[in-house]
C-alpha positions as a Markdown table, in Angstrom:
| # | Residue | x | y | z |
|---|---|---|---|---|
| 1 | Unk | -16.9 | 31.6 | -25.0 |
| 2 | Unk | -15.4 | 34.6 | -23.2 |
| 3 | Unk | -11.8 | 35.2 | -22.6 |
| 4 | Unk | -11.0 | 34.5 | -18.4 |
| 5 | Unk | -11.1 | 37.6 | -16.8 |
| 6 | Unk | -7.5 | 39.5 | -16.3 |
| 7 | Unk | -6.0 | 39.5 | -12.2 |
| 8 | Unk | -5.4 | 41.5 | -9.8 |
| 9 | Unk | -3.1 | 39.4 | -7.7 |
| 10 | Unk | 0.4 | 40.0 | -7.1 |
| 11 | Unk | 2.7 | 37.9 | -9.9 |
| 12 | Unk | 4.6 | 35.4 | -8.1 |
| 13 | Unk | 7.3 | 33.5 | -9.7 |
| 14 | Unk | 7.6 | 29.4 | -10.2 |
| 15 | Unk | 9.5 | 26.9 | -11.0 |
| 16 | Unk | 7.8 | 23.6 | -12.3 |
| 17 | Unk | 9.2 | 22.0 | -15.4 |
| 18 | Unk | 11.5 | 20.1 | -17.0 |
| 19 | Unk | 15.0 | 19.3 | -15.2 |
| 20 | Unk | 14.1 | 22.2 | -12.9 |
| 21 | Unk | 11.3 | 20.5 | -11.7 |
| 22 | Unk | 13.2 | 17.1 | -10.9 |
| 23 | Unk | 15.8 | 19.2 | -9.5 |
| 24 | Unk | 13.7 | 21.1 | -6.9 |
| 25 | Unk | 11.6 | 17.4 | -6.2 |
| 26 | Unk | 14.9 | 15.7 | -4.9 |
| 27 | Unk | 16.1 | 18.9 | -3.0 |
| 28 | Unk | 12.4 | 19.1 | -1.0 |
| 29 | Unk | 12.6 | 15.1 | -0.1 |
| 30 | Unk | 16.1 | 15.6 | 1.1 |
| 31 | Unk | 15.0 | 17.8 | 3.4 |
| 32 | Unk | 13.2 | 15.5 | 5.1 |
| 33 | Unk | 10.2 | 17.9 | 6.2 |
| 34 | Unk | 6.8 | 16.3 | 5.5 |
| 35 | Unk | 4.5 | 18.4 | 7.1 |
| 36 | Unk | 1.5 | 19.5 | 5.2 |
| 37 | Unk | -0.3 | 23.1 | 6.1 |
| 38 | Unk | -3.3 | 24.1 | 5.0 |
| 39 | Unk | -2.2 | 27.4 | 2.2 |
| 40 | Unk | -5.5 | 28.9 | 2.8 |
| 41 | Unk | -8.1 | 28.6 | 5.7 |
| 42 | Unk | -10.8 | 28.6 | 3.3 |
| 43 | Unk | -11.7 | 27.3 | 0.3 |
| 44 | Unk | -10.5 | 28.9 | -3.1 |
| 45 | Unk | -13.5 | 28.0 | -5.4 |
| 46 | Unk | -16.8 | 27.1 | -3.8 |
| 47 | Unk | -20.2 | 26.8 | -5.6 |
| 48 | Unk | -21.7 | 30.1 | -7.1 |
| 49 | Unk | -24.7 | 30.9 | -8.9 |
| 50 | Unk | -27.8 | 28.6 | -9.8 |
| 51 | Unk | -26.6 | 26.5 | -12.4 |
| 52 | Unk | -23.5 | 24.1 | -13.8 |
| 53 | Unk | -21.5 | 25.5 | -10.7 |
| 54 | Unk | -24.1 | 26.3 | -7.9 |
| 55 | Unk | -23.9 | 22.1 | -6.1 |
| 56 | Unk | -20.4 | 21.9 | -6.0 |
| 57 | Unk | -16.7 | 22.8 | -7.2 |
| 58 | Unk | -13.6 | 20.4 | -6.2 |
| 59 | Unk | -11.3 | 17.8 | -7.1 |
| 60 | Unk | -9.3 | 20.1 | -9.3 |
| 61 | Unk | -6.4 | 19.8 | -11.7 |
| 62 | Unk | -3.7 | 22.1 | -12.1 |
| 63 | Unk | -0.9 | 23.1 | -14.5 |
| 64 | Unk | 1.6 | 26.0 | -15.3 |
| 65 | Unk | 0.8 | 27.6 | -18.6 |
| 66 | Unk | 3.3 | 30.3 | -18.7 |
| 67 | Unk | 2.6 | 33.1 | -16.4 |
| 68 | Unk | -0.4 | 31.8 | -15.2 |
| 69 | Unk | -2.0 | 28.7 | -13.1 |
| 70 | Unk | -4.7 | 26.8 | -14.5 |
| 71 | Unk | -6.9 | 24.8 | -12.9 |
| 72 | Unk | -9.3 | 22.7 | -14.4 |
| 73 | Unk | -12.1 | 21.8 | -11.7 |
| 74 | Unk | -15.2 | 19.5 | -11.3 |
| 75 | Unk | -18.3 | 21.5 | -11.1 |
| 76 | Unk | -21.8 | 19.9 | -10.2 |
| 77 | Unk | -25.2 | 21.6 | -11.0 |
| 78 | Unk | -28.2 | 20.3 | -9.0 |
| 79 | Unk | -29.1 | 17.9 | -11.1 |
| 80 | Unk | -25.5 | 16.1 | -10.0 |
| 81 | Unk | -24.2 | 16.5 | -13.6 |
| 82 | Unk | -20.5 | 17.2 | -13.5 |
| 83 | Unk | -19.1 | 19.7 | -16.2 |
| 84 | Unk | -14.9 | 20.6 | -15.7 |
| 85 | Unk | -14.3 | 24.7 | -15.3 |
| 86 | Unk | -11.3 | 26.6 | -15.8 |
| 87 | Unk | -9.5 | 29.1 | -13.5 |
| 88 | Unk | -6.9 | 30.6 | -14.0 |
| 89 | Unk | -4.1 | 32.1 | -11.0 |
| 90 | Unk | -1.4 | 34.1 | -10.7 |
| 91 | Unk | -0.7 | 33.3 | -7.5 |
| 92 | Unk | -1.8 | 30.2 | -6.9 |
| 93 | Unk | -4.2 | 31.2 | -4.0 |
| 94 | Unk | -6.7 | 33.5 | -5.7 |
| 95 | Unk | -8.6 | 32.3 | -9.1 |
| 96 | Unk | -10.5 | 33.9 | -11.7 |
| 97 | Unk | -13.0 | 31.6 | -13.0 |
| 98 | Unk | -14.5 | 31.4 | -16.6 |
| 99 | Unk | -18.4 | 31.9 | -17.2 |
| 100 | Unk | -18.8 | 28.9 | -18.6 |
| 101 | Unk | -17.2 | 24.6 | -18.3 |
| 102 | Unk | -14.2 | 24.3 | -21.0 |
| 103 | Unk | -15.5 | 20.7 | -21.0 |
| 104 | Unk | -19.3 | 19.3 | -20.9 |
| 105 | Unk | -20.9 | 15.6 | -21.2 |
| 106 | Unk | -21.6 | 15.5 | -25.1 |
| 107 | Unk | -20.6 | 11.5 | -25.8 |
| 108 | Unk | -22.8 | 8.2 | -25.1 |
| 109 | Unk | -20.2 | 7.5 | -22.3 |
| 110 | Unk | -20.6 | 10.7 | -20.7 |
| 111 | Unk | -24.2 | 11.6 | -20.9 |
| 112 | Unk | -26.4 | 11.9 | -17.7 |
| 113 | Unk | -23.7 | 11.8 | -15.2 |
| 114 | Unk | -20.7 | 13.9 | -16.9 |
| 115 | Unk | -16.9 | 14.5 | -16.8 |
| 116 | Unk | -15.5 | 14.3 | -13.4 |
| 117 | Unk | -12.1 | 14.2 | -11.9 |
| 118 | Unk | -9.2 | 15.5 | -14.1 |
| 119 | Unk | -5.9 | 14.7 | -13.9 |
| 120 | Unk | -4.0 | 16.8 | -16.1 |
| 121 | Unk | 0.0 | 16.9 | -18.1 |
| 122 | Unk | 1.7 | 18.4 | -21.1 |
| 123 | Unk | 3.5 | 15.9 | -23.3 |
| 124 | Unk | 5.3 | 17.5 | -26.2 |
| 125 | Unk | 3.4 | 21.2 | -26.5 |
| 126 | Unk | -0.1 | 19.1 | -26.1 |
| 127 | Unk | -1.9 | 19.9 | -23.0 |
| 128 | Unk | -3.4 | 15.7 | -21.6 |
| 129 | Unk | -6.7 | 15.5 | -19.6 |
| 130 | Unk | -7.7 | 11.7 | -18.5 |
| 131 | Unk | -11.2 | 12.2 | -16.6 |
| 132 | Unk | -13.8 | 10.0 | -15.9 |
| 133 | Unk | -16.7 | 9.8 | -18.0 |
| 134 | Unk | -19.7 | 8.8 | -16.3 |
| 135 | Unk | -23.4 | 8.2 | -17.8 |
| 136 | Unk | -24.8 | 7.4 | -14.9 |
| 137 | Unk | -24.4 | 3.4 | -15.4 |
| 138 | Unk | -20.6 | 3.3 | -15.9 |
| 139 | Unk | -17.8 | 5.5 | -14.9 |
| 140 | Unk | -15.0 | 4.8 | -16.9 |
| 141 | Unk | -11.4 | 6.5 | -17.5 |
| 142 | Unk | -11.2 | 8.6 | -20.7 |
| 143 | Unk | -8.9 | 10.8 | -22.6 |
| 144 | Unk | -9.4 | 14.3 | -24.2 |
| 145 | Unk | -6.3 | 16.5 | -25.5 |
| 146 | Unk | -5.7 | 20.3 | -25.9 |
| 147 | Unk | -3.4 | 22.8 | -27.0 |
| 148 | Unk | -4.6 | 25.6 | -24.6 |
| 149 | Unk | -6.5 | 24.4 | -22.0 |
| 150 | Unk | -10.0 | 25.6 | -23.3 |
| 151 | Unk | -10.6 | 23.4 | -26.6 |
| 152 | Unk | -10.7 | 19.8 | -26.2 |
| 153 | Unk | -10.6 | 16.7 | -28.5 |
| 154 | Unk | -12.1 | 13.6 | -26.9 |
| 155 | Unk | -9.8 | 10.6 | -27.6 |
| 156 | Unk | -12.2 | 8.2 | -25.9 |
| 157 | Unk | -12.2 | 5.6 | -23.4 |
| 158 | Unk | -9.0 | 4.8 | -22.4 |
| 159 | Unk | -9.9 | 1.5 | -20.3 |
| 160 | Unk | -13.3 | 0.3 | -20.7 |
| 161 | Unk | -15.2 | -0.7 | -17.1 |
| 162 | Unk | -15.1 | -4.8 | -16.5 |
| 163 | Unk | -12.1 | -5.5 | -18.6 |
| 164 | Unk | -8.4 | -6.0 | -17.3 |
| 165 | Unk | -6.7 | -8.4 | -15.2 |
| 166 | Unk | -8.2 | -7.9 | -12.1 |
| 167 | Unk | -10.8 | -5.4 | -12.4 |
| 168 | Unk | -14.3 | -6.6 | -12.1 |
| 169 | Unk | -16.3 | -2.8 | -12.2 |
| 170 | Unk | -15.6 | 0.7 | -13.3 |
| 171 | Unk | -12.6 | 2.6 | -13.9 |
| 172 | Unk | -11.0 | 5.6 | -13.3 |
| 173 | Unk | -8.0 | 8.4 | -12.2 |
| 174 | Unk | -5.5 | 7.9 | -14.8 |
| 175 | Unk | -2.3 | 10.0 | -13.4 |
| 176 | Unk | 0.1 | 9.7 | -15.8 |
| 177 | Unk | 3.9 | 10.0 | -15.7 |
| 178 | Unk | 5.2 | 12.3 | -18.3 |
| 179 | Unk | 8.9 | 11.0 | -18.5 |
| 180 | Unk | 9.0 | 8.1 | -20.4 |
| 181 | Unk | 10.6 | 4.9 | -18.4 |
| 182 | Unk | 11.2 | 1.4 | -20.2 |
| 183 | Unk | 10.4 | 3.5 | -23.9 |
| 184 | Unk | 6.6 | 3.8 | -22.5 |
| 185 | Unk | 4.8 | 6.2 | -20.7 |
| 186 | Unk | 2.9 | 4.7 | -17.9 |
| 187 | Unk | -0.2 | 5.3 | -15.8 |
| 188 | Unk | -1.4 | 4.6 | -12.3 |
| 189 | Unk | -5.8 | 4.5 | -12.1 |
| 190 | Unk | -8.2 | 3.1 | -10.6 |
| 191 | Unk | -10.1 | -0.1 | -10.5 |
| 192 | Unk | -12.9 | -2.3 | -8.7 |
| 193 | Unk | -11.9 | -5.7 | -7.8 |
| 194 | Unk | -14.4 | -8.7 | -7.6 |
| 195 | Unk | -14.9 | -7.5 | -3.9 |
| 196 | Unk | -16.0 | -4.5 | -4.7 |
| 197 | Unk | -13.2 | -2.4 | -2.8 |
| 198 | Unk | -11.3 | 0.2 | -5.6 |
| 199 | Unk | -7.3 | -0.2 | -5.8 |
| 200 | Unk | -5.0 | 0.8 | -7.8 |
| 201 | Unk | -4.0 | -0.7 | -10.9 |
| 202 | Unk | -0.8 | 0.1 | -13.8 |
| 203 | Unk | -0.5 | 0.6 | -17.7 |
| 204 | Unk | 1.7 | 1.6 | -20.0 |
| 205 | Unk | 1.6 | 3.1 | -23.3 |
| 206 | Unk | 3.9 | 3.7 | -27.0 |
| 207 | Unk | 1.5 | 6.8 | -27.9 |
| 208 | Unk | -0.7 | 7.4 | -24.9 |
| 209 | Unk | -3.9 | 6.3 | -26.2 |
| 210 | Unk | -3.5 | 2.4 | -26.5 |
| 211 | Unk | -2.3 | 1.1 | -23.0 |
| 212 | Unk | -1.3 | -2.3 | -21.6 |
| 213 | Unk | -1.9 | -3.4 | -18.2 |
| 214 | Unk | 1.4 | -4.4 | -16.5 |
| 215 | Unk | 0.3 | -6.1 | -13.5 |
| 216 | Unk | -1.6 | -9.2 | -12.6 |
| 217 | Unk | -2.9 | -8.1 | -9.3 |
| 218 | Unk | -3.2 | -4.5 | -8.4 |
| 219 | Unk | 0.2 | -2.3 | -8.1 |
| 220 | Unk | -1.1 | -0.9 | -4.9 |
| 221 | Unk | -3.6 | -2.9 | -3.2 |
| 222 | Unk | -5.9 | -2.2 | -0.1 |
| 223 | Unk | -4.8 | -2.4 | 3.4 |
| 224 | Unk | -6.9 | -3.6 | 6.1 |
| 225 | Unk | -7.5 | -1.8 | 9.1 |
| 226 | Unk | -5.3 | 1.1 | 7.8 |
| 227 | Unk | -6.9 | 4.7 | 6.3 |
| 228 | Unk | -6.6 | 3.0 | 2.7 |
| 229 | Unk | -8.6 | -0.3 | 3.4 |
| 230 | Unk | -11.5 | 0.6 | 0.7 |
| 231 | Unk | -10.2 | 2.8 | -1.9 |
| 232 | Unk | -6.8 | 3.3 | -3.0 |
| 233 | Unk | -6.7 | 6.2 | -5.9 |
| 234 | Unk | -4.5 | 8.1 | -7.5 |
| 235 | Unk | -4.0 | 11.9 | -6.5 |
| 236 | Unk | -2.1 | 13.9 | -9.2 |
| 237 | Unk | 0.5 | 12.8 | -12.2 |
| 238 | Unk | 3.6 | 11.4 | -10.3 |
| 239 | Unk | 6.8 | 12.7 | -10.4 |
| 240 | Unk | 10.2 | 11.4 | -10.6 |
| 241 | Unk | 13.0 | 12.2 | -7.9 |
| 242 | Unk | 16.2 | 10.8 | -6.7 |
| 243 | Unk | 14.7 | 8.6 | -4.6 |
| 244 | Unk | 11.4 | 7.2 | -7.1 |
| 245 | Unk | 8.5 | 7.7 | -8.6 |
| 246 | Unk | 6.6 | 9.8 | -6.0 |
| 247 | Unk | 2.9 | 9.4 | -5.6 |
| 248 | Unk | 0.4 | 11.2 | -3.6 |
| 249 | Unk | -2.7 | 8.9 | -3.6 |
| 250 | Unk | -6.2 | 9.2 | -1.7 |
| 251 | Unk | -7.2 | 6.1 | 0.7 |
| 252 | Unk | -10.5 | 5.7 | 2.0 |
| 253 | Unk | -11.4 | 3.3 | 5.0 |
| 254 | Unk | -14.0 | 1.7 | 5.8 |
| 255 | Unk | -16.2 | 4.3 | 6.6 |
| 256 | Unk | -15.2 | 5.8 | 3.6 |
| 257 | Unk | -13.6 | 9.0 | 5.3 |
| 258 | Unk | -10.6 | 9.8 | 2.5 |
| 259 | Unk | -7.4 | 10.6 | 3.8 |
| 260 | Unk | -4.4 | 11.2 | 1.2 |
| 261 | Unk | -1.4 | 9.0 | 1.4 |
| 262 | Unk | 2.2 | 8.3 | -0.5 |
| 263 | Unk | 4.1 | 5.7 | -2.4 |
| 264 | Unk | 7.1 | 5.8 | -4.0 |
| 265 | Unk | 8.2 | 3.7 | -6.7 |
| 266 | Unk | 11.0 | 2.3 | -8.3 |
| 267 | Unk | 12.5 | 5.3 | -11.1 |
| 268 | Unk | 13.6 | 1.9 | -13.3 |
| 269 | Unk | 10.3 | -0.1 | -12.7 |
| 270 | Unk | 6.9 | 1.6 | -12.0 |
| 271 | Unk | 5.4 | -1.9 | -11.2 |
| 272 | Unk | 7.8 | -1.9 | -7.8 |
| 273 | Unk | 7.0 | -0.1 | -4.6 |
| 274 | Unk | 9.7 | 1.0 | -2.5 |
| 275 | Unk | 8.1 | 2.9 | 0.2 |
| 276 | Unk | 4.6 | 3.2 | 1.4 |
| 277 | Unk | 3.3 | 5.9 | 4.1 |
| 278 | Unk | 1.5 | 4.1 | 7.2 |
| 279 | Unk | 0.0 | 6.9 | 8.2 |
| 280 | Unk | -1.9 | 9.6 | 6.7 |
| 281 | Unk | 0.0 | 13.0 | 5.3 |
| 282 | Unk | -3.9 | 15.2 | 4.9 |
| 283 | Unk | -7.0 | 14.5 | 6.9 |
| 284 | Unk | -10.0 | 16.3 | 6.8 |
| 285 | Unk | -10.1 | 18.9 | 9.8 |
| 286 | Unk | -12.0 | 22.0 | 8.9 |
| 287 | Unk | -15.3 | 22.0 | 8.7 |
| 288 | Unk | -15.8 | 22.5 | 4.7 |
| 289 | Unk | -13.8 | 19.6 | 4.8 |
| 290 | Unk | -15.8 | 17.4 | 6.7 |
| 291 | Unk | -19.2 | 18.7 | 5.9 |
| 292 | Unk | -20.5 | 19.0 | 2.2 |
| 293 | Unk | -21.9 | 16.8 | -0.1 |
| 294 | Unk | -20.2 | 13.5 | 1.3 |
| 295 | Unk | -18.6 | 14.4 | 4.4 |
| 296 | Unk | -15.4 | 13.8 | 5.4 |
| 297 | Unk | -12.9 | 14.2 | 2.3 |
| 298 | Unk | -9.8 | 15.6 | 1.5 |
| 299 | Unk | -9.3 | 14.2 | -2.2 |
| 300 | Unk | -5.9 | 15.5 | -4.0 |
| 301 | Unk | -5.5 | 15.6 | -7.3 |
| 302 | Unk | -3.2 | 19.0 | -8.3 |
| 303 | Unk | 0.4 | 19.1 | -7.5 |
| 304 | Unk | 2.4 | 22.1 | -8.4 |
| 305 | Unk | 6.2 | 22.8 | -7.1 |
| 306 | Unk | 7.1 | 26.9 | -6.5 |
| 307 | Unk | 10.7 | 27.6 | -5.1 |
| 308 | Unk | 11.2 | 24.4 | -3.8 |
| 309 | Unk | 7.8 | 24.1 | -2.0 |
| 310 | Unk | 5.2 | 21.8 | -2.9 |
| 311 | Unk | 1.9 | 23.2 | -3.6 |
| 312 | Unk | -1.2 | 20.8 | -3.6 |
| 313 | Unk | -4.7 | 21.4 | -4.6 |
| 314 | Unk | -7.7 | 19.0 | -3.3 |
| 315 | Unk | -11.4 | 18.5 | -2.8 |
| 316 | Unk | -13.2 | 18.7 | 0.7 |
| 317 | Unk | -16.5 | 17.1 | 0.9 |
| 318 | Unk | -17.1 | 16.9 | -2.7 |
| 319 | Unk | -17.8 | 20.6 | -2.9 |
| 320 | Unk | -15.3 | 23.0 | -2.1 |
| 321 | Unk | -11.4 | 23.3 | -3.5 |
| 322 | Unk | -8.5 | 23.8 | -1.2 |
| 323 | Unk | -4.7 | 24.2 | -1.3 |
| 324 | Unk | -2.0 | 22.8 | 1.0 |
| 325 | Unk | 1.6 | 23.5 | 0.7 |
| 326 | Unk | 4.8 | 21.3 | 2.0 |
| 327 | Unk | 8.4 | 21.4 | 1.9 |
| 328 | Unk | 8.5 | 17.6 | 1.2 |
| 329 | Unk | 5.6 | 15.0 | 0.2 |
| 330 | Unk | 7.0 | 12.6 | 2.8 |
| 331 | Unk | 10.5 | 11.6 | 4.7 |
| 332 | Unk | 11.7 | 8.4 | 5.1 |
């Protein structure tokens, strides 16, 4: 496969790891400031071409790999197969896309439907991708692992659909939290319950391929007559501040218009939730937004922090990627 394309855009410099990246966190909440704007007015990867990209490019991971942003993207051919493409950013506005997906469907749990929806962390110098892989009966969460961004290694199914405490039907969105709490890492995803509405469940894990459920019911269930009272998913991997574990999530309501939300939990217990937003923090306003190939998503699943500013990368419509930037993911 070809090397990604050198950039043009002008270097910008960022701060996102480590102690730095906690630091900057706490200093943004304190602020108090939790209004989200829209980075760019249009979207930064659309479609192109007539064939693994050419239906649709969105819900998008991201990651700082030295100099440069990375995104890893869900792409859509016509077919609706769903392959994951890599960009790459200086800025973190303007991508340069590689000719080909970095990861395609090739196992029995993948095939016909694809590889959808990354989340993506680096643990230790090894670059972690849960997806979901999705052969067109089940859609379950899964696990591949990298050491620079392009070459994968399938670890398999992470949770398997129709197992768990309360899960009755698929799985997916594993967001994992990279700082280990309790000696365990621990993971926020996705499940169905028996009535069919998706919440949010909790695992943990010694080595980050065998994981434990932690919770009877789920961690953060639905909420009727609110923007989350069908879906509750996990947007990117948490972080942890002063004030908890903070969680951008996407809600769904009944008319399945996604909306993206926030909880916080507990820094000493992931199971706990401490604060909850009741309204929504991104809605879908502009028109790629609200028109594509399911209308009326914004659908978060990148978070980046530069110079104490929050930058976070979504799907609209299931076709298009955006990028929204805040001082603060919520205030009390």
């Amino acid at each position: 496969m070809e090397a990604a394309p050198k950039l043009n855009s002008k270097k910008m410099e960022y701060v996102i790891a480590g102690t730095l990246l906690v630091g900057v966190c706490s200093a943004a909440l304190a602020a108090g400031s939790a209004a989200w704007k829209r980075l760019w007015p249009t979207p930064i990867i659309s479609p192109q071409g007539k064939s693994w990209e050419s239906a649709g490019t969105f819900n998008p991971a991201v990651i700082r790999q030295g100099a440069k942003i990375v995104m890893l993207y869900r792409a859509q051919d016509a077919a609706g197969t769903s392959r994951l493409g890599y960009a790459q950013s200086e800025d973190g506005i303007h991508f340069a896309r590689r000719a080909g997906p970095v990861l395609m469907p090739q196992a029995d749990y993948e095939k016909g439907g694809g590889v959808e929806d990354p989340r993506l962390v680096e643990i230790d110098g090894r670059y972690i991708l849960t997806y979901t892989g999705y052969n067109k009966k089940d859609a379950q969460l899964c696990m591949a692992e990298s050491k620079d961004l392009i070459h994968w290694e399938r670890k398999g199914v992470l949770l398997p659909a129709y197992q768990g405490n309360w899960n009755a039907g698929w799985t997916k969105s594993g967001a994992i939290l990279t700082e280990k709490i309790q000696g365990r890492y621990w993971m926020y995803w996705l499940g169905t319950a028996a009535d069919k509405t998706d919440q949010m469940g909790l695992s943990s894990s010694q080595d980050l391929v065998h994981w434990k459920e932690e919770t009877m019911t789920p961690v953060l269930p639905k909420r009727p007559g609110k923007f989350d009272s069908r879906v509750v998913e996990p947007g990117p991997p948490p972080v942890i501040t002063k004030d908890g574990i903070v969680l951008v999530y996407n809600g769904a309501d009944d008319n399945l218009v996604y909306r993206t939300g926030i909880a916080v939990f507990d820094r000493n217990d992931p199971r706990k939730v401490i604060y909850r937003s009741e309204e929504p923090v991104l809605v879908p306003e502009k028109e790629w937004e609200k028109m594509g190939q399911v209308p009326n998503v914004v659908f978060v699943e990148g978070l980046l922090v530069e110079k104490g500013r929050y930058l976070l990368y979504y799907g609209g419509a299931d076709k298009y990627v955006g990028v929204a930037a805040a001082s603060a993911l919520y205030s009390k």
